[in-house]
C-alpha positions, 0 to 999 in steps of 0.5 A: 500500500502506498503513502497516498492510499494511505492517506486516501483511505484516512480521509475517506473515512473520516468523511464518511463519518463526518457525513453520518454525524452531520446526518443524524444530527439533521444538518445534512439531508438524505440527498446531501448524505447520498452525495457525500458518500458517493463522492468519497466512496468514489475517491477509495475506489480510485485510491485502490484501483488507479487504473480504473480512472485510465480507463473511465478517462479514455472515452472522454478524451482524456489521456491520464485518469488524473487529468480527468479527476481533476476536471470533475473535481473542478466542475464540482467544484464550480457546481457547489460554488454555484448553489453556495451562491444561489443559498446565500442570495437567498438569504439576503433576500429573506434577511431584506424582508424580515427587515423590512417587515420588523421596521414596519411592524415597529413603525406602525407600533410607535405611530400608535404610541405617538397617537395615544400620548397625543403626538411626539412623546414628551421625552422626544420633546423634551430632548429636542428642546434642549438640544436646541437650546444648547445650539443657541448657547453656543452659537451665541444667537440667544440671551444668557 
């Protein structure tokens, strides 16, 4: 066995584990579990049949089974990226509405508050004229 089937193995069976553990806490689908092991029973079989790769890779017109991995791995790759993209769009959208919906919801309760005390709070009032009172003084466009 050679230093990298070694290494390929290890961390073929840490992903595998990883995967179930990420599923039954329920932070992985079944289709997202499905995926995972397809991809890292996929990098085994590889590790312990590289001739295998060869020989997928010729119809393809690839000449050496490497080569051909690492196009699918970059269109994987690209293909993840993508749906990351997509996720996090739709995020922000989401977040844009929740915001929206809260500043609304929190407009229409403080319009009702102003209503019921009869216009602006007194404590706004209040703290509005003094602010501007403290301008004037230091303007000096108003008495002592």
């Amino acid at each position: 066995m050679t230093p990298i089937q070694i290494i390929a193995i290890l961390v073929t069976v840490f992903g595998i584990l990883r995967a179930f553990a990420l599923f039954r806490e329920r932070r992985l689908t079944g289709q997202w579990l499905v995926f995972w092991l397809v991809i890292w029973g996929g990098l085994s079989v590889i590790a312990f049949l590289p001739g295998l790769a060869s020989g997928v890779s010729k119809p393809f017109g690839v000449e050496r089974g490497v080569d051909l991995i690492v196009y699918l791995s970059i269109i994987l790759l690209f293909y993840l990226v993508f749906r990351i993209y997509l996720r996090l769009e739709n995020l922000e959208r989401n977040t844009t509405r929740l915001v929206r919906e809260f500043a609304l919801k929190k407009h229409r309760n403080s319009t009702e508050i102003d209503d019921q005390l009869g216009g602006i709070p007194s404590v706004l009032t209040d703290h509005r004229n003094f602010m501007s009172d403290r301008a004037k003084r230091r303007s000096g466009t108003d008495g002592p």
